[in-house]
C-alpha positions as CSV (number, residue, x, y, z in Angstrom):
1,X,23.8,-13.8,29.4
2,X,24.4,-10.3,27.3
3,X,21.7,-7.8,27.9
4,X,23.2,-5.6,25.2
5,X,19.8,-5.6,23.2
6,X,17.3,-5.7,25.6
7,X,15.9,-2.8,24.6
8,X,14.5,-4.9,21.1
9,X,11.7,-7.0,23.7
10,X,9.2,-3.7,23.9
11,X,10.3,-2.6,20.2
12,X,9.2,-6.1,19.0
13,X,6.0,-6.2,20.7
14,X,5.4,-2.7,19.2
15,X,6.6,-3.2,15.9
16,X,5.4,-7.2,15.2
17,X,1.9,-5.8,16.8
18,X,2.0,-2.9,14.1
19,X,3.2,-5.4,11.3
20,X,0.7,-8.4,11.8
21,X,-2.5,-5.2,12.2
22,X,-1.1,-4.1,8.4
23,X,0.1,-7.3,6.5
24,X,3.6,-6.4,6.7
25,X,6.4,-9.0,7.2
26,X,8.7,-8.3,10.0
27,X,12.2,-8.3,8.0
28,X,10.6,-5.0,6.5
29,X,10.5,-3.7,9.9
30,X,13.5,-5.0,11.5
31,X,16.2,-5.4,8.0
32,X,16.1,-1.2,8.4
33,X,16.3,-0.8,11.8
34,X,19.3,-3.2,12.5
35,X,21.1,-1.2,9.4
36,X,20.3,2.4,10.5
37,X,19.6,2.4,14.1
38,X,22.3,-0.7,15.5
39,X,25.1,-0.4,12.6
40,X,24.8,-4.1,11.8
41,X,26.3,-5.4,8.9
42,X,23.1,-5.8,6.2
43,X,23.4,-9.4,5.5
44,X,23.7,-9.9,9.0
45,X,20.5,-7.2,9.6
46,X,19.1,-9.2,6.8
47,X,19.2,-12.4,8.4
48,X,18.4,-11.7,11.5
49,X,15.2,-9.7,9.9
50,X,14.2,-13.0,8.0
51,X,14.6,-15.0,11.0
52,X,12.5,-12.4,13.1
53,X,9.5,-12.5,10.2
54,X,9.7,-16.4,10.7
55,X,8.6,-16.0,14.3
56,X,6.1,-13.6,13.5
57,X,4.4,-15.5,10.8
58,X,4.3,-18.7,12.7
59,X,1.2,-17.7,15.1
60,X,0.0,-16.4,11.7
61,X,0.1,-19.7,9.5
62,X,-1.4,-21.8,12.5
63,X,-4.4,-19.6,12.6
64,X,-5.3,-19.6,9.5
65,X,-4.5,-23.7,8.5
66,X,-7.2,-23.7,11.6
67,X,-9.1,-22.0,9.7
68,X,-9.1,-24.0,6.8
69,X,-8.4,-21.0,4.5
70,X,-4.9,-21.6,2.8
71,X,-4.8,-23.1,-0.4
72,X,-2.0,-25.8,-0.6
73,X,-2.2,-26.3,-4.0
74,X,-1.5,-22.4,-4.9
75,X,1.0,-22.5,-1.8
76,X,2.7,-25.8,-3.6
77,X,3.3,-24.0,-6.7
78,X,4.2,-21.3,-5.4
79,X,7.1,-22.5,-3.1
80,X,8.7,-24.6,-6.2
81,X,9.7,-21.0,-7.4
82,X,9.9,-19.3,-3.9
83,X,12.2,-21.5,-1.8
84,X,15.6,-21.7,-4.9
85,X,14.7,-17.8,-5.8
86,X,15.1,-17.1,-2.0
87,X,18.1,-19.2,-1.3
88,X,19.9,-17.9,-4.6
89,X,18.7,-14.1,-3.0
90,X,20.1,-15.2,0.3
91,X,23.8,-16.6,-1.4
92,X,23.7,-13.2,-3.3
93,X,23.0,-11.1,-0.4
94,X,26.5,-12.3,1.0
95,X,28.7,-11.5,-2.2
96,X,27.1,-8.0,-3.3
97,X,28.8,-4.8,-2.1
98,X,26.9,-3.1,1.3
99,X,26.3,0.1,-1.0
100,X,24.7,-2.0,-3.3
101,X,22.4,-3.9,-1.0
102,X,21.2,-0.8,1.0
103,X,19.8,0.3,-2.4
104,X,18.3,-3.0,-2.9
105,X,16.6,-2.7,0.3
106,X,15.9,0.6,-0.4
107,X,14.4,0.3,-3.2
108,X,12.3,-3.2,-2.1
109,X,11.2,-0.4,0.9
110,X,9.6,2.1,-1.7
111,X,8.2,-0.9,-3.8
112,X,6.0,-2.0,-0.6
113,X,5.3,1.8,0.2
114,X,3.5,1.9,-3.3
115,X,1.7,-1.2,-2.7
116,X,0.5,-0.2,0.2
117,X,-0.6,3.4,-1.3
118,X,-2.1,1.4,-4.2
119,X,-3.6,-1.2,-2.0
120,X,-7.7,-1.5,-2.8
121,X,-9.5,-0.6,0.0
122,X,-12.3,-2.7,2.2
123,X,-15.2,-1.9,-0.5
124,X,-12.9,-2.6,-3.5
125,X,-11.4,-6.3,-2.2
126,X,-16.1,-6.2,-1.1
127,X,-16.5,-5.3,-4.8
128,X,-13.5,-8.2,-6.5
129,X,-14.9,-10.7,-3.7
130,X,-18.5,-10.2,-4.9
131,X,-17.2,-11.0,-8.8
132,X,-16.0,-14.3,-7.7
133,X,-18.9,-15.3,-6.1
134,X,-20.8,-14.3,-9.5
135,X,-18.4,-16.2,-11.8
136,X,-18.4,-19.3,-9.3
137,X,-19.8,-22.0,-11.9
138,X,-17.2,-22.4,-13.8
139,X,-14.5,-22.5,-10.5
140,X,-11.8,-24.7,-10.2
141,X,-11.1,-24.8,-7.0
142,X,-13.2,-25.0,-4.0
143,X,-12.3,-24.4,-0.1
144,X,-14.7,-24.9,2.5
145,X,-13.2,-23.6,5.5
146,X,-13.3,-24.5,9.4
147,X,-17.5,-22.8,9.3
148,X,-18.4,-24.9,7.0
149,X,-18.3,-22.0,4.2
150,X,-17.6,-23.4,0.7
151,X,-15.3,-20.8,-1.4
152,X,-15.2,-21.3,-5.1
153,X,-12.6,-19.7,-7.2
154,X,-10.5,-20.2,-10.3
155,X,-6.7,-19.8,-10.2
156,X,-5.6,-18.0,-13.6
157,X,-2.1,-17.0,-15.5
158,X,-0.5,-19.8,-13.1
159,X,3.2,-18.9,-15.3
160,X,2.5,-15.5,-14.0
161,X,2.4,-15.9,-10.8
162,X,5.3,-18.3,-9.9
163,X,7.6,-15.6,-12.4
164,X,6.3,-12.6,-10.0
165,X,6.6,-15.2,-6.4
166,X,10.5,-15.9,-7.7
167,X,11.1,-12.7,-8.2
168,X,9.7,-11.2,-5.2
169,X,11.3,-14.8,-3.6
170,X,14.9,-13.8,-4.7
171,X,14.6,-10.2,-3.0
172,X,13.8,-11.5,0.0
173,X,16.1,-13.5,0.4
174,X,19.0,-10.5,-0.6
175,X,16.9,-7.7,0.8
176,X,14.2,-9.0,3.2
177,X,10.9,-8.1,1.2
178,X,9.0,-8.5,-1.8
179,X,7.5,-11.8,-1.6
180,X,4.3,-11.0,0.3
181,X,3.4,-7.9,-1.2
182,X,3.7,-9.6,-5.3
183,X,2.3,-13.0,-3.7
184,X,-1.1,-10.4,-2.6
185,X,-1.0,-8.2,-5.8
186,X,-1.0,-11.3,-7.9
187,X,-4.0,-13.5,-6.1
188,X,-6.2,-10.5,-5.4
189,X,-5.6,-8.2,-8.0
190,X,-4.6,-9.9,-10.8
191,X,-6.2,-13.6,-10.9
192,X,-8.9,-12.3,-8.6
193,X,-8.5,-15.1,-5.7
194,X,-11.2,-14.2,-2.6
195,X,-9.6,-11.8,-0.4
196,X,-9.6,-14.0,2.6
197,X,-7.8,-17.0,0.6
198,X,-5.1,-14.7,-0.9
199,X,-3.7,-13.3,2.8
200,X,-4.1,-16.8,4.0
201,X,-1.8,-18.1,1.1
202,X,0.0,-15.9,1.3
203,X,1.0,-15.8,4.6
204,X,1.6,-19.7,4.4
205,X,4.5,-19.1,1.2
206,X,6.2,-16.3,3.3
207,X,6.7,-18.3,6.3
208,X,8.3,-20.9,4.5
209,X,10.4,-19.0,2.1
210,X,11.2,-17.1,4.8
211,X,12.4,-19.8,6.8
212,X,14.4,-21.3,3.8
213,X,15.9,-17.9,3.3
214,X,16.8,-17.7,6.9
215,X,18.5,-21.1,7.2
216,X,20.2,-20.0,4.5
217,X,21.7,-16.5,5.9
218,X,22.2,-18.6,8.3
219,X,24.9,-20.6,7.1
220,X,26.8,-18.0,5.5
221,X,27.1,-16.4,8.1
222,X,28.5,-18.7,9.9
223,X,30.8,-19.5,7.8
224,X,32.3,-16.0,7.7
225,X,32.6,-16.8,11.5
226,X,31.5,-17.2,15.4
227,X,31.3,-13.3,16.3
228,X,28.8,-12.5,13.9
229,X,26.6,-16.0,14.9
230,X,27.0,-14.5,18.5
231,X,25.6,-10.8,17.9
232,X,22.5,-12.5,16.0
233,X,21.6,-14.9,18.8
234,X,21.9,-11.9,21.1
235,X,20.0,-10.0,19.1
236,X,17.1,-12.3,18.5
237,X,17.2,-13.7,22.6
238,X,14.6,-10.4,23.5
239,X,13.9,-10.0,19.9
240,X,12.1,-13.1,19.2
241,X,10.0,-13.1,22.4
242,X,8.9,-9.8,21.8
243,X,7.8,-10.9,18.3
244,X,5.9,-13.6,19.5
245,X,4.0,-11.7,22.2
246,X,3.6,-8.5,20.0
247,X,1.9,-11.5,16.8
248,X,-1.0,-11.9,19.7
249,X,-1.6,-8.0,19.8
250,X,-1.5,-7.4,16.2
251,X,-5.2,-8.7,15.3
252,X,-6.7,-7.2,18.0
253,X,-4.6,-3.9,16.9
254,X,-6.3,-4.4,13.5
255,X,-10.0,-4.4,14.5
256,X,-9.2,-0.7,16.2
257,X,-7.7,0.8,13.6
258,X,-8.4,2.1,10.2
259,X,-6.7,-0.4,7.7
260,X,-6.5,2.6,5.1
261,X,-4.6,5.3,7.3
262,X,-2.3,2.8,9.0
263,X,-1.1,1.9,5.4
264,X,-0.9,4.7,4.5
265,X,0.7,5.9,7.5
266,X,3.7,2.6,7.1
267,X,3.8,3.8,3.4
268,X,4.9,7.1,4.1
269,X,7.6,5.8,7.1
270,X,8.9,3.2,4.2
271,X,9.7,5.8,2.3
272,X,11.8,8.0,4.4
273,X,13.4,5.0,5.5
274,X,14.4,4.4,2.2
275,X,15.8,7.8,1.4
276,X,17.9,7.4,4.9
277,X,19.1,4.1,3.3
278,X,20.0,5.7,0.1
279,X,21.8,8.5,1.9
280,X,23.9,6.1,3.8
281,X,25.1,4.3,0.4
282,X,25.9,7.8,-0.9
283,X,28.1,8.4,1.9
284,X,30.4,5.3,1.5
């Protein structure tokens, strides 16, 4: 057994922990590093990220479908758009030039850094939660979750949303990230689903997609051959354990620190991270 990466078990616990606390998927995290710090090839770094951000998710989804708070319906037609947008993403990601998908990624990095510099804060999502409540007459749809708390809500601009889940579907599957961030401005900001729905749904359409997406990297790259199916599986053997440990610390991460300055905080990293990313496909 190759030890070669074991140095990516205490990096996952710390980065998945860091990810789950802020909402972040784990491709975004670990798509950069494997480029930047290991040299990877970035479909490869991009697989391997999508297949990390499965892991991560997975404790996620199963607490909240315990929960009771994911709407299947929104998730349903969501993933009609999400799961062909991320699998044409993931074929593209394998025929675009490196340069070219660095500044994808790049530029997918500095979309989620505004998103996260935009993001409402407690009072505001307090303040949009609070209108729904008001307006709950007319709902469509009503949840009543695992406490016996009935959520009424109406799902608006449904064309709208499954054009913004494709699109951010189809960059995540050739650059890791996009999905969850449109998928939250879209049910919370825009069509003014309860706060608490909206991460839940969302989480529920990443996982999958991401899953889809990852099957899919998957497969091309093993088709382009054995060594490179060999460095992901050592890759992900301390990788995904770390992940799965560092999705139990991340909750309790989030009750200790301010939501506002740890966004904040991964918004400004993004960014740099996506100038080193720029730089690199400058230097080619």
């Amino acid at each position: 057994m190759s030890v070669e990466f074991w140095y990516m078990f205490p990096l996952g616990i710390v980065m998945t922990a860091v990810g789950i606390a802020s909402g972040v998927g784990g491709a975004t995290f670990y798509a950069p590093l494997f480029i930047l710090g290991l040299g990877l090839p970035p479909p490869l770094a991009i697989g391997s990220g999508l297949v990390v951000e499965v892991f991560g998710f997975g404790s996620g989804v199963y607490a909240y479908i315990r929960r009771q708070l994911v709407d299947y319906r929104i998730g349903r037609a969501m993933l009609v758009a999400t799961v062909p947008a991320a699998v044409a993403g993931t074929l593209a990601a394998h025929y675009v030039p490196v340069d070219i998908l660095n500044v994808i990624l790049a530029m997918g990095l500095i979309a989620v850094a505004l998103s996260f510099l935009r993001a409402p804060d407690a009072e505001a999502v307090a303040q949009l939660n609070e209108r729904v409540r008001q307006s709950s007459d007319a709902a469509e749809t009503c949840l009543t979750t695992a406490r016996g708390e009935k959520i009424c809500y109406t799902v608006c601009n449904k064309a709208e949303g499954r054009l913004l889940s494709g699109i951010g579907a189809f960059f995540m599957g050739a650059a890791s990230s996009g999905l969850g961030e449109l998928n939250g401005y879209f049910l919370l900001q825009r069509c003014r689903v309860p706060g608490s729905i909206s991460v839940a749904t969302t989480v529920f359409v990443v996982a999958v997609t991401a899953l889809a997406a990852s099957i899919g990297h998957i497969v091309q790259i093993g088709q382009e051959g054995l060594p490179q199916l060999t460095t992901m599986g050592r890759l992900l053997l301390f990788t995904v354990p770390g992940v799965i440990l560092g999705a139990q610390i991340g909750p309790v991460l989030a009750q200790r620190v301010p939501d506002r300055g740890m966004k904040v905080g991964l918004g400004g990293l993004f960014i740099v991270t996506a100038g080193l990313l720029f730089y690199e496909a400058g230097l080619r």
